[in-house]
C-alpha positions as CSV (number, residue, x, y, z in Angstrom):
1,X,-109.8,-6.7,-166.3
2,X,-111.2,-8.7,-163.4
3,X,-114.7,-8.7,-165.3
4,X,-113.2,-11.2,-167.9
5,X,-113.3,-12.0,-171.6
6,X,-115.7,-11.7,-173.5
7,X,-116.7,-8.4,-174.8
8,X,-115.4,-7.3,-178.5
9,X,-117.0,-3.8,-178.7
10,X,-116.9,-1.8,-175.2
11,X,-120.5,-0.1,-174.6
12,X,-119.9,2.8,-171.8
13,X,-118.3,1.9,-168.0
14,X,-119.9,-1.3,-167.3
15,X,-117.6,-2.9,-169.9
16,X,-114.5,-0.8,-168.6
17,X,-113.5,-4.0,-166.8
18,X,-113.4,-6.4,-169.8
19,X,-111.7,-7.8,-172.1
20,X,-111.8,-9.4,-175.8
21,X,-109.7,-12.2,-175.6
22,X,-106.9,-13.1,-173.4
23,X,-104.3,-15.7,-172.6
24,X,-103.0,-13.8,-169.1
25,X,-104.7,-13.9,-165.6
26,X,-107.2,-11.4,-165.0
27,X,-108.0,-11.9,-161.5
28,X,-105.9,-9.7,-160.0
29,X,-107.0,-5.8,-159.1
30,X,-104.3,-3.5,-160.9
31,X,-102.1,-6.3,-162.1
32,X,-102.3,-8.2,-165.7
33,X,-99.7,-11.0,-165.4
34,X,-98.9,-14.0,-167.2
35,X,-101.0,-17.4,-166.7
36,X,-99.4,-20.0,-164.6
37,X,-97.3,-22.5,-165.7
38,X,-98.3,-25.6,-167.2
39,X,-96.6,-28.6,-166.7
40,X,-97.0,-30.2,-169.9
41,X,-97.1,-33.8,-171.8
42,X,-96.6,-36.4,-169.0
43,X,-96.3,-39.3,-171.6
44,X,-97.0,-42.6,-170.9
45,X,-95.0,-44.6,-173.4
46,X,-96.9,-47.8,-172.8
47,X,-100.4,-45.9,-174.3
48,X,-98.5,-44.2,-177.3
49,X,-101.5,-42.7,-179.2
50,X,-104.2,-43.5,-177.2
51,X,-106.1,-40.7,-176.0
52,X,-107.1,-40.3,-172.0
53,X,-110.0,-41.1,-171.2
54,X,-110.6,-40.9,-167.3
55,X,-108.3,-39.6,-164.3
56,X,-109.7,-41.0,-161.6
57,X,-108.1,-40.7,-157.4
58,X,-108.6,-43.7,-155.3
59,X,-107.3,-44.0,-151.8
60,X,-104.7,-41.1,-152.0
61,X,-103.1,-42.1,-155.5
62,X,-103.5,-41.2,-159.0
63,X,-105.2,-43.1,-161.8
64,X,-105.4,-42.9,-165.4
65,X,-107.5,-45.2,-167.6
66,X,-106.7,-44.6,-171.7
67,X,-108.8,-45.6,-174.4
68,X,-106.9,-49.0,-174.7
69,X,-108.7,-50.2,-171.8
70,X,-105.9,-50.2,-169.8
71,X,-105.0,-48.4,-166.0
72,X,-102.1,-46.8,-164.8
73,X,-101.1,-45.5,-161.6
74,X,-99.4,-41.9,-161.9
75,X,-96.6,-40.7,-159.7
76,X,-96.3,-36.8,-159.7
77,X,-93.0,-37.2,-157.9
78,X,-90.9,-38.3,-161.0
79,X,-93.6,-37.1,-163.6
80,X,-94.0,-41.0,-164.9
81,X,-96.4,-44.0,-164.9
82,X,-96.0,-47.5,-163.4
83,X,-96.8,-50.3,-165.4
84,X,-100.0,-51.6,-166.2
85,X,-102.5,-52.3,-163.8
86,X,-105.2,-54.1,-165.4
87,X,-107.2,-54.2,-168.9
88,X,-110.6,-53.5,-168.7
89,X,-113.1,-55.8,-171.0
90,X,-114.6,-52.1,-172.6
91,X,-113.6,-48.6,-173.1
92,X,-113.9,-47.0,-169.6
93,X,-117.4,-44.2,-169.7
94,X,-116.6,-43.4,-165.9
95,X,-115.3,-43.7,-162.0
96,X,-115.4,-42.7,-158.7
97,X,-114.1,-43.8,-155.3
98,X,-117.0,-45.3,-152.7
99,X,-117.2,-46.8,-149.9
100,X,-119.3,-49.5,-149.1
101,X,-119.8,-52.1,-146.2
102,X,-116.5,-50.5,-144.8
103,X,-114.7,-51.6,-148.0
104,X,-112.8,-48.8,-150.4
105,X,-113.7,-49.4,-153.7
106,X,-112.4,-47.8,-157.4
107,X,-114.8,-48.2,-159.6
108,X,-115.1,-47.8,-163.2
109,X,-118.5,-47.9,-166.0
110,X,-117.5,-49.4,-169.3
111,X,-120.3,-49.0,-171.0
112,X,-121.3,-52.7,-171.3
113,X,-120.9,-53.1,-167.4
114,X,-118.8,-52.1,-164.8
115,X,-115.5,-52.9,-163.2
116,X,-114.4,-52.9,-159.4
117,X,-111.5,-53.5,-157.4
118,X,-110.1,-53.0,-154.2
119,X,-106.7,-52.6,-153.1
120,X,-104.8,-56.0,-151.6
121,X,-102.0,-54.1,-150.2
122,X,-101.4,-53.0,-146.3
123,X,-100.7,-49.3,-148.2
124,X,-103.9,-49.2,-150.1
125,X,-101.9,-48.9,-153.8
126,X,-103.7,-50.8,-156.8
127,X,-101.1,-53.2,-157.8
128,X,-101.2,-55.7,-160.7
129,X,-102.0,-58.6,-158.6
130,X,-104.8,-56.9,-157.3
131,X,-108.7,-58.9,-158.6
132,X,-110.6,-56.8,-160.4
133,X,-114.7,-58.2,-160.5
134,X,-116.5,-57.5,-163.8
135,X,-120.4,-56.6,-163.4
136,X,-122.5,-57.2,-166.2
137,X,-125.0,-55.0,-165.9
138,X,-124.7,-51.8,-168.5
139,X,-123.3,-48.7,-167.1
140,X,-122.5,-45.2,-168.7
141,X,-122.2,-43.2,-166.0
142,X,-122.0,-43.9,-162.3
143,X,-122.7,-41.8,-158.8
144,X,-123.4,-42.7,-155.2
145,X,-126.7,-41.7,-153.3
146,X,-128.1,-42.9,-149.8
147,X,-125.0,-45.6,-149.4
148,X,-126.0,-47.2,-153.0
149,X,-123.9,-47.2,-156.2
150,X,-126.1,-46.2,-159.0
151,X,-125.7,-46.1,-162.8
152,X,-127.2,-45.4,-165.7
153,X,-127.1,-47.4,-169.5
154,X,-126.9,-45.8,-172.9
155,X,-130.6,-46.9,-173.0
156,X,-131.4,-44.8,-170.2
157,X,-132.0,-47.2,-167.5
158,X,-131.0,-47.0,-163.9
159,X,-130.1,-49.4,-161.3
160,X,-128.8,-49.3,-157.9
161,X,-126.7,-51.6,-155.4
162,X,-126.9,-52.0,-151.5
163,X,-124.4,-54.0,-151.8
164,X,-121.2,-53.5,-154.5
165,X,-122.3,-56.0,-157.5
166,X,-126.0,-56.4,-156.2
167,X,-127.6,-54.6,-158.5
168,X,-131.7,-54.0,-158.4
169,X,-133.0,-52.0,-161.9
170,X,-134.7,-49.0,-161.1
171,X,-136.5,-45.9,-163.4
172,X,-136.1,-45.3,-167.0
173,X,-135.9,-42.4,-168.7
174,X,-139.2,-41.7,-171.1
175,X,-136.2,-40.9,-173.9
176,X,-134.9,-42.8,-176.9
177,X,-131.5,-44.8,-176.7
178,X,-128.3,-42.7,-176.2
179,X,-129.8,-39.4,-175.0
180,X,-128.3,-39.6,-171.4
181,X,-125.4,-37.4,-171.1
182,X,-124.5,-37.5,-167.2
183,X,-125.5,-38.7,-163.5
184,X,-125.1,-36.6,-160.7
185,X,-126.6,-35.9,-157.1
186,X,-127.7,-32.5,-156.1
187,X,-130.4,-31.4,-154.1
188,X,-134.4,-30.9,-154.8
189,X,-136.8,-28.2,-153.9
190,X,-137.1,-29.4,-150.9
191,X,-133.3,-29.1,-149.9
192,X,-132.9,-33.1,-150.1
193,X,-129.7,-34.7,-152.4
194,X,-131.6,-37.1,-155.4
195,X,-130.0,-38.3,-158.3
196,X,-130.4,-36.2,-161.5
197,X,-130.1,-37.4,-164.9
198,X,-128.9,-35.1,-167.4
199,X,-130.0,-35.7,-170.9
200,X,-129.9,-33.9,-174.4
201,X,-133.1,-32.6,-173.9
202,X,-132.7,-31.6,-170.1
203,X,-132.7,-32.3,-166.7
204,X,-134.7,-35.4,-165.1
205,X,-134.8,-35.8,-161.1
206,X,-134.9,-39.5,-159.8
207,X,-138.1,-40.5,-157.9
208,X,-137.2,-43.2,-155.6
209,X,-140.0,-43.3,-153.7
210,X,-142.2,-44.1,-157.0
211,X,-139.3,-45.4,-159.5
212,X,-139.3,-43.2,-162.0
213,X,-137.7,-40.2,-163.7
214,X,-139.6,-36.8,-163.2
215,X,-138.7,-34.1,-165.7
216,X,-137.8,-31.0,-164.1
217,X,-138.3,-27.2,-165.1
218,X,-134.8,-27.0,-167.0
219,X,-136.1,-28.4,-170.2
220,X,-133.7,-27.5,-173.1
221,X,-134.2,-27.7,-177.0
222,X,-132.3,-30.8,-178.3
223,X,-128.4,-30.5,-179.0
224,X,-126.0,-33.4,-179.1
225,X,-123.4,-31.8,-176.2
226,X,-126.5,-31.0,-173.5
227,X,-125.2,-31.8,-169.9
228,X,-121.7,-33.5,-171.1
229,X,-119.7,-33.1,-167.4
230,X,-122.4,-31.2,-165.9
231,X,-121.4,-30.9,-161.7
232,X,-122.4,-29.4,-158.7
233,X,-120.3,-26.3,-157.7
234,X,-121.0,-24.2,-154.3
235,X,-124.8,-23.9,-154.4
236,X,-126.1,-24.5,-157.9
237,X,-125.6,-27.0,-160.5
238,X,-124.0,-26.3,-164.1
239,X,-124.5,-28.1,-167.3
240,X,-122.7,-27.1,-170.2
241,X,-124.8,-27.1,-173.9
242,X,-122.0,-26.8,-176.3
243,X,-120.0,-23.6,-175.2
244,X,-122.8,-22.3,-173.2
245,X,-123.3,-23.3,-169.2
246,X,-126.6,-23.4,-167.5
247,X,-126.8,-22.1,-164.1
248,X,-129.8,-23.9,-162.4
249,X,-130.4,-23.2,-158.4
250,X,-132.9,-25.3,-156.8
251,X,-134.9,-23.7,-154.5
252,X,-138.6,-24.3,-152.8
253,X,-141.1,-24.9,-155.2
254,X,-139.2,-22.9,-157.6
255,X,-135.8,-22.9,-159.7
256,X,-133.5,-20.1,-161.2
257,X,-132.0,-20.8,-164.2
258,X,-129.2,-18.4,-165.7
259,X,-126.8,-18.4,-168.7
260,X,-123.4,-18.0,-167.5
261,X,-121.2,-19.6,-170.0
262,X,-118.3,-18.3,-172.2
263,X,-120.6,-17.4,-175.3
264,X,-122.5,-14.8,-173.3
265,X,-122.3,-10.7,-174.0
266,X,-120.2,-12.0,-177.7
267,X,-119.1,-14.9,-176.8
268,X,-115.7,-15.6,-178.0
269,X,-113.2,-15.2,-181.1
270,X,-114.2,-17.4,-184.3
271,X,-110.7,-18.9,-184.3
272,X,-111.5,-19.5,-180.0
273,X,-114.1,-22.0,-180.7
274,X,-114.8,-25.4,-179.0
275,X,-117.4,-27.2,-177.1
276,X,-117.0,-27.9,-173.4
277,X,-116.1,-31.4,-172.6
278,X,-116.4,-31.4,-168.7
279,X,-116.8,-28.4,-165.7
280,X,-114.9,-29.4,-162.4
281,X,-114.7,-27.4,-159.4
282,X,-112.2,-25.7,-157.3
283,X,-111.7,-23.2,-154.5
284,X,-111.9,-20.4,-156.6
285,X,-113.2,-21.3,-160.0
286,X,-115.5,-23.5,-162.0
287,X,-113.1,-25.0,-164.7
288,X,-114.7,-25.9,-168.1
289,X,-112.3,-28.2,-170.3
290,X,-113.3,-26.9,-174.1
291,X,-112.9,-29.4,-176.4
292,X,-111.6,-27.7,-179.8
293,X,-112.8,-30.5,-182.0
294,X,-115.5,-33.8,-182.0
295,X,-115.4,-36.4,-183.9
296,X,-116.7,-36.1,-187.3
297,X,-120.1,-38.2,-188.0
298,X,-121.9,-38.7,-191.7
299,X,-125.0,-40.8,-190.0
300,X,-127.9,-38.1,-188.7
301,X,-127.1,-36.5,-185.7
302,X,-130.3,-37.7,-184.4
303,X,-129.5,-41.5,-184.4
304,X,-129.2,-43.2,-181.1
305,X,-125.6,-43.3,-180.3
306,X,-124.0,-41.2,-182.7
307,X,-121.9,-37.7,-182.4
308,X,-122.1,-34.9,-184.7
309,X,-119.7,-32.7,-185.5
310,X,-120.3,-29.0,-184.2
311,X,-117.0,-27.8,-185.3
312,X,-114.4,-29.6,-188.2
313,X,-111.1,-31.3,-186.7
314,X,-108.5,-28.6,-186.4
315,X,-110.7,-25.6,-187.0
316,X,-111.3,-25.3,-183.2
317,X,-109.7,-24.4,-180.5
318,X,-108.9,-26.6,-176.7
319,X,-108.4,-24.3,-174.0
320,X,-109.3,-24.3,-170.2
321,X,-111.4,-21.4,-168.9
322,X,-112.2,-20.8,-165.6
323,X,-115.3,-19.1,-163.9
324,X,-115.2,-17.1,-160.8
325,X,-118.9,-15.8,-160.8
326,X,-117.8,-12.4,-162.2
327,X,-115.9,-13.3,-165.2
328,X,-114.3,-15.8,-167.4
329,X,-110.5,-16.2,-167.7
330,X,-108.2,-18.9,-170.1
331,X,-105.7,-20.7,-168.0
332,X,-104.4,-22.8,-170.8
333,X,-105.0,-23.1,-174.4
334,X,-103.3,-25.8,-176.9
335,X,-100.6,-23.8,-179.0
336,X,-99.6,-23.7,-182.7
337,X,-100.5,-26.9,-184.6
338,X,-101.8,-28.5,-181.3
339,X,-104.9,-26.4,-181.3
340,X,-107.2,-28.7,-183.2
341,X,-106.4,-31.4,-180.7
342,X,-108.5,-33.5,-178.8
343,X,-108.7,-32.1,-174.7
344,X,-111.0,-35.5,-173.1
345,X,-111.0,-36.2,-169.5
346,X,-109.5,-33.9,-166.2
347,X,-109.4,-34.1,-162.6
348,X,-109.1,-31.6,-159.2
349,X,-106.7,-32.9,-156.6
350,X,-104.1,-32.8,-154.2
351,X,-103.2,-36.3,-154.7
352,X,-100.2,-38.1,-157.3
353,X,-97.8,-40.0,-154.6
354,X,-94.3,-38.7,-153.6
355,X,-95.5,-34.7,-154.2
356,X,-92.1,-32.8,-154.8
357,X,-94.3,-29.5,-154.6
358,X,-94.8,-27.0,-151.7
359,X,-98.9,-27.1,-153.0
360,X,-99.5,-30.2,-154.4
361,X,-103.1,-28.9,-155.1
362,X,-103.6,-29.5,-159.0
363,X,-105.7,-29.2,-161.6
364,X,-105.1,-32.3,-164.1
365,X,-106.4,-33.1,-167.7
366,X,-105.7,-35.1,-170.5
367,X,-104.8,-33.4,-174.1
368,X,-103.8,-35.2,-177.3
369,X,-103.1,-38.8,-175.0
370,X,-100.8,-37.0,-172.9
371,X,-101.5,-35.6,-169.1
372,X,-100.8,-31.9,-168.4
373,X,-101.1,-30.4,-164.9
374,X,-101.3,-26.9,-163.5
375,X,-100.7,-25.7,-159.8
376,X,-103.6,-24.8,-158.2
377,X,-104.0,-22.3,-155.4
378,X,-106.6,-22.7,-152.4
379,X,-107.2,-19.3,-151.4
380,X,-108.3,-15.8,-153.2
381,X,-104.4,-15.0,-153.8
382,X,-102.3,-11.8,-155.4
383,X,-99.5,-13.8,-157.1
384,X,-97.0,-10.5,-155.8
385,X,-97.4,-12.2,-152.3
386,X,-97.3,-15.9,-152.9
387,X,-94.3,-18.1,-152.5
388,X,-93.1,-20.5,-155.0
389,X,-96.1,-18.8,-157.9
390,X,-95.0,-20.3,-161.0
391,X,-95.9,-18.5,-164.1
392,X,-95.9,-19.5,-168.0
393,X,-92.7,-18.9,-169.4
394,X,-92.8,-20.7,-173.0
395,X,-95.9,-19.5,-174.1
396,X,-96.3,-15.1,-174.5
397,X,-99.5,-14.2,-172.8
398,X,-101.8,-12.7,-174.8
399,X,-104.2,-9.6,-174.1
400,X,-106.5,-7.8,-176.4
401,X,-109.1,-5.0,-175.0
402,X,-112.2,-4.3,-176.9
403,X,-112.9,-1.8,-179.3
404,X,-113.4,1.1,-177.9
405,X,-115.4,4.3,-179.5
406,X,-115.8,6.7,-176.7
407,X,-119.8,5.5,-177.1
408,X,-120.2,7.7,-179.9
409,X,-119.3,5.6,-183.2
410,X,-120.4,8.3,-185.5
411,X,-117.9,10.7,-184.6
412,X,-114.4,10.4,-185.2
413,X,-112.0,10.6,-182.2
414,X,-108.2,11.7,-182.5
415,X,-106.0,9.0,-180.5
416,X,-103.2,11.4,-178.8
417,X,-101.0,9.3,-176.0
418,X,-101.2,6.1,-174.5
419,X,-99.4,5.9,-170.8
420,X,-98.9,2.3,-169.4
421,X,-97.4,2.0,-166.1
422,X,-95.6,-1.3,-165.6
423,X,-94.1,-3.3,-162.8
424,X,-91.9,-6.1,-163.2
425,X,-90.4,-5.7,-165.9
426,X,-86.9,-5.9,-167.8
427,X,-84.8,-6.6,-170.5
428,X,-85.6,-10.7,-170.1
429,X,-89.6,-9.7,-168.7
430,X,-91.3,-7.5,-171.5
431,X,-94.8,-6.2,-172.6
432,X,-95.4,-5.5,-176.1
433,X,-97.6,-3.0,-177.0
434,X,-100.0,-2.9,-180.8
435,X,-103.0,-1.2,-182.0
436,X,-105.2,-1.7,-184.2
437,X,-108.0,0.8,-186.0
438,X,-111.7,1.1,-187.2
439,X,-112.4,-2.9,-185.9
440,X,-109.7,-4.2,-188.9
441,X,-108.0,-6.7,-187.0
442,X,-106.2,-8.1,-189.6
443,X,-103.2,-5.8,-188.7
444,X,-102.0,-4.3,-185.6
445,X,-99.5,-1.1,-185.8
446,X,-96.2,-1.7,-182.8
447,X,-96.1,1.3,-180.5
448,X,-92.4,-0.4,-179.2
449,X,-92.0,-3.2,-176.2
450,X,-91.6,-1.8,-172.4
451,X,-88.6,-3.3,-170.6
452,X,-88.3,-1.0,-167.2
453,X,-90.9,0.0,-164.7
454,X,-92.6,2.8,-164.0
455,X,-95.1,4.9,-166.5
456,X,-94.2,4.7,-170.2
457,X,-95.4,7.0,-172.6
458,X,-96.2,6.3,-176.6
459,X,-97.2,9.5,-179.1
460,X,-99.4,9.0,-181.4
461,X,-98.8,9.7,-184.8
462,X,-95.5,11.8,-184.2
463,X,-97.5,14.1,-181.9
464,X,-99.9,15.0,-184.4
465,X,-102.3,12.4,-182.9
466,X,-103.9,9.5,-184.9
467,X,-108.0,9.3,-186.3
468,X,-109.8,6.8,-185.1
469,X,-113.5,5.7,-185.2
470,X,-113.1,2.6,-182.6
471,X,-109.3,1.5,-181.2
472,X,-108.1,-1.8,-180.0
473,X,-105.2,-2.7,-178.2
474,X,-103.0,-5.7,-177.8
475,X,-100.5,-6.3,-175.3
476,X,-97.9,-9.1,-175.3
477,X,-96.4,-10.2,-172.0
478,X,-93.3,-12.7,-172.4
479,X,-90.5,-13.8,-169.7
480,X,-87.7,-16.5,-169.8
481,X,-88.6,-18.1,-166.1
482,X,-91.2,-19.4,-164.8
483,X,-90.4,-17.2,-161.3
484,X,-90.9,-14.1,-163.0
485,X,-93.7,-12.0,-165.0
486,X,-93.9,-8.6,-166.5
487,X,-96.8,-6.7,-164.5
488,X,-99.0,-4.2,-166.3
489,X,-100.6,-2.0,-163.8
490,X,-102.4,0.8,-165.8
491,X,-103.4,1.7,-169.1
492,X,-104.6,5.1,-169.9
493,X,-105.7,6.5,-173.3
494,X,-105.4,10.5,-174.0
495,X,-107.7,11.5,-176.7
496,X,-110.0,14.1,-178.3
497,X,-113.2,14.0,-180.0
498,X,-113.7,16.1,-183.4
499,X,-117.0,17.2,-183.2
């Protein structure tokens, strides 16, 4: 299932590799295992119900910034936050680490201005006796370019800074208040970095040379969630519009663009739904956090500022999904009543102080207020031959193929065995297997639960066989640790048309 999710009705051996929907990892030739374990709800009791905003690294620690304006240093060692660090005078819009005139700086846009500080400490720690400087001019979103700090307001004008708190206003974008979504540096046609400027109604390249925003030849139709955490991954940069990703690749006097997002081929089930809050990058996948709700608005969508609500509070769903060029995969959904909540900010490191764990390379994010973490691994890996692979053990992993008709919908096929060779497995490390006929998936029919390796065998309709038009399966992998996971190696279906 390497190709990934994403495909409800199979159409012929392109789509053999597919699947509908599913909560295991897929990434693996001739193995369907569970996901790997989440570590989840890291509370910090000091922001009780405030959601988190930014996770930020700055000089080999761990940072997070709620939505009560305050910082915290996290320590992944003991899973807990220090004390407060320092309130910010706004909600905090952005950060990044930079270093200027040889000095390390954290620094953090608030909307109304921005914020830096510097470590006092020998050890380079941000302490609460630390001075934080407050800059007044407005900043949304922040990047570094050609040894300057630049930023961008919610009016759409950008300055720049030699020199940290220096700052020299720059171009403006030709757009009405509130429409920039992100700043970023990537390169031009000409193979040169520049700052871009990602707006609701597409992508603007920074013209130093001239001041002024150029629009470039990724020019969308307006929606509200254009270019929110849009980054540049290995050679191309990808904006996210709603659940859809842009691909756009740069090249000399001409660009590719591409759609490579989750709500390609048919896009995902209704009850799946969400809107991509931010992409980050690893080693082997472009992460998108989905956000399964916005906030709600009753003032036009169009208004300068404002949100609108794509999808109703606790109709959608938050999940992770990670891109590997081939295919889309989940790594982590919200579970139960948690679906509905709010995923915001997350963050790809190896950093957290005092790391108990053999690969302290993590992916980190911020659900419902709380931070969750998953392992990360650095290299293409088969999880049979890593040490210390940790998989999900509270949550069941999830798998449904698509519907299959043998290509011919119009005749009806006759459903005789299904053999599914499994590795892995025991009484404690199970697969369930279901089915489910003529595209009703309101109700899937048990074929029994594998709990020993080797090829098992389920008959169809007490050997008579079992009519079908189209047939779906669903398979449900569960295990009580975390070092352990049912393995499901091969599925074949035995069948017959009627013609």
């Amino acid at each position: 299932f390497r190709g990934g999710i994403g495909v409800e009705r199979m159409e012929g051996a392109k789509d053999v590799d597919r699947a509908w929907w599913s909560t295991c990892s897929l990434r693996y030739k001739r193995h369907l295992v569970l996901p790997a374990k989440t570590s989840e709800g890291v509370e910090n009791s000091d922001a009780d119900g405030e959601s988190l905003d930014i996770i930020q690294e700055y000089n080999g620690e761990l940072y997070c910034i709620y939505s009560n304006k305050k910082i915290y240093k996290f320590n992944s060692g003991n899973d807990g936050f220090g004390g407060e660090l320092n309130e910010l005078p706004s909600q905090a819009t952005d950060a990044l680490q930079v270093r200027m005139g040889g000095t390390l700086y954290l620094v953090i846009a608030t909307g109304t201005g921005y914020t830096y500080v510097t470590a006092g400490e020998s050890d380079g720690i941000l302490i609460s006796g630390d001075t934080y400087n407050d800059d007044a001019t407005d900043a949304k979103f922040l990047t570094f370019w050609d040894d300057k700090l630049c930023g961008i307001d919610n009016t759409g004008q950008m300055w720049y800074a030699s020199t940290i708190g220096t700052d020299v206003n720059d171009a403006k974008l030709p757009l009405p208040d509130g429409h920039v979504t992100d700043l970023f540096v990537a390169r031009n046609a000409s193979g040169n970095p520049v700052i871009y400027a990602m707006t609701k109604e597409g992508l603007f390249a920074h013209d130093f040379s001239n001041n002024k925003f150029v629009e470039t030849q990724l020019a969308l139709p307006f929606h509200n969630e254009n270019g929110k955490g849009s980054i540049r991954w290995r050679d191309s940069v990808y904006i996210p519009a709603g659940l859809g990703i842009y691909k756009y690749i740069n090249g000399s006097n001409s660009a590719v663009v591409s759609v490579v997002g989750a709500d390609r081929d048919d896009g995902l089930p209704s009850d799946n739904r969400g809107s991509i809050a931010q992409l980050l990058g690893t080693h082997n996948d472009l992460i998108a956090l989905v956000d399964g709700t916005l906030t709600p608005s009753n003032v036009d969508m169009f208004a300068s500022g404002n949100e609108s609500s794509v999808i109703s509070d606790t109709t959608g769903y938050s999940a992770i999904l990670g891109w590997n060029e081939i295919g889309w995969e989940v790594k982590w959904t919200a579970a139960g009543t948690d679906q509905g909540k709010k995923i915001t900010s997350g963050y790809v490191t190896d950093v957290g102080g005092n790391l108990a764990s053999t690969n302290p390379y993590r992916l980190y994010w911020g659900f419902d207020g709380d931070l969750y973490y998953q392992q990360l691994q650095s290299d293409v890996i088969n999880p049979n031959q890593v040490v210390n692979y940790k998989y999900e053990d509270d949550v069941d992993g999830l798998h449904y193929t698509p519907w299959f008709s043998a290509d011919q919908v119009e005749v009806d096929k006759l459903a005789l065995e299904l053999k599914i060779e499994t590795d892995d497995c025991s009484s404690t490390q199970t697969v369930a297997v279901a089915y489910a006929l003529d595209y009703d998936d309101s109700s899937y029919t048990s074929m029994g639960t594998i709990t020993s390796d080797g090829t098992t065998t389920y008959t169809f309709g007490s050997s008579l066989g079992t009519a079908f038009r189209a047939i779906q399966f669903k398979l449900t992998l569960a295990t009580d640790t975390q070092n352990a996971s049912p393995d499901v190696v091969n599925m074949s279906l035995i069948y017959r048309k009627k013609l």
